[in-house]
C-alpha positions in Angstrom: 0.0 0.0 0.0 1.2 3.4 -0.5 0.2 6.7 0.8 -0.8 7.4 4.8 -4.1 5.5 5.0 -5.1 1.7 4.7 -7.4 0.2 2.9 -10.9 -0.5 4.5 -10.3 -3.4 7.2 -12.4 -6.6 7.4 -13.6 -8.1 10.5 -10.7 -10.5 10.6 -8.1 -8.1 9.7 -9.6 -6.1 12.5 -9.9 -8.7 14.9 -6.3 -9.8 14.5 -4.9 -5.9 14.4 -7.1 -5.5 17.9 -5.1 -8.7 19.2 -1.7 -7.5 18.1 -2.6 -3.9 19.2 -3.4 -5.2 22.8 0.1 -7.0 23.1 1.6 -3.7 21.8 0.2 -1.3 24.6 -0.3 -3.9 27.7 3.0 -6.6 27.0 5.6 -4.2 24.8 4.1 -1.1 26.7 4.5 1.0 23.7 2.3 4.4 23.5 -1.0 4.7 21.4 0.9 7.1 19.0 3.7 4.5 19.0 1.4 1.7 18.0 -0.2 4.0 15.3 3.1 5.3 13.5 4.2 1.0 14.0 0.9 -0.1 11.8 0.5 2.8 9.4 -3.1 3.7 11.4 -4.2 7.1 13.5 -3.9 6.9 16.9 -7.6 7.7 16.8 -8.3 3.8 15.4 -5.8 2.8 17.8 -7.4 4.3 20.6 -10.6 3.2 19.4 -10.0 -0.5 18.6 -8.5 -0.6 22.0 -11.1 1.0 24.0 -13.6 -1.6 22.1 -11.2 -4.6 23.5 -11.9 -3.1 27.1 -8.5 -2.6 27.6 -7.9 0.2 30.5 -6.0 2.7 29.3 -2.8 3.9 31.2 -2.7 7.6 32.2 -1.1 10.2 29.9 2.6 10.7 30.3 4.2 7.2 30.8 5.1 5.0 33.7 3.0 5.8 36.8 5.5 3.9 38.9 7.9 6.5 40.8 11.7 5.2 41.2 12.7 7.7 43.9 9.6 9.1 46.5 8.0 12.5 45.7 9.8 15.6 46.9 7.5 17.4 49.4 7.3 20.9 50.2 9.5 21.7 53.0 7.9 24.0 55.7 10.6 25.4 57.4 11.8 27.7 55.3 
């Protein structure tokens, strides 16, 4: 295929992208725009395809696991 967009997808062609797009995000950890730019889709399909797999989307900005605490505020300054 050429161009930025694919073809229309069939149910089996979307079936299997939604299986390989689930490993992507939840095994390989890679980000929705990642996964996009990987498959030659938008990250709107993406998104979309994975929402409709119930899968729970992380939060924006990576990781949520900390590998040093928070700093907190001192108050004796």
């Amino acid at each position: 295929m050429t161009g930025s967009h694919r073809a229309y997808r069939t149910a089996q062609q979307r079936a299997a992208d939604i299986k390989r797009f689930v490993d992507m995000y939840q095994n390989q950890k890679l980000s929705l725009q990642d996964i996009a730019d990987q498959v030659g889709l938008s990250y709107a399909t993406v998104h979309r395809d994975l929402a409709a797999a119930g899968v729970e989307m992380r939060g924006r900005g990576g990781s949520n696991t900390r590998k040093t605490p928070p700093q907190t505020a001192r108050s004796d300054r």
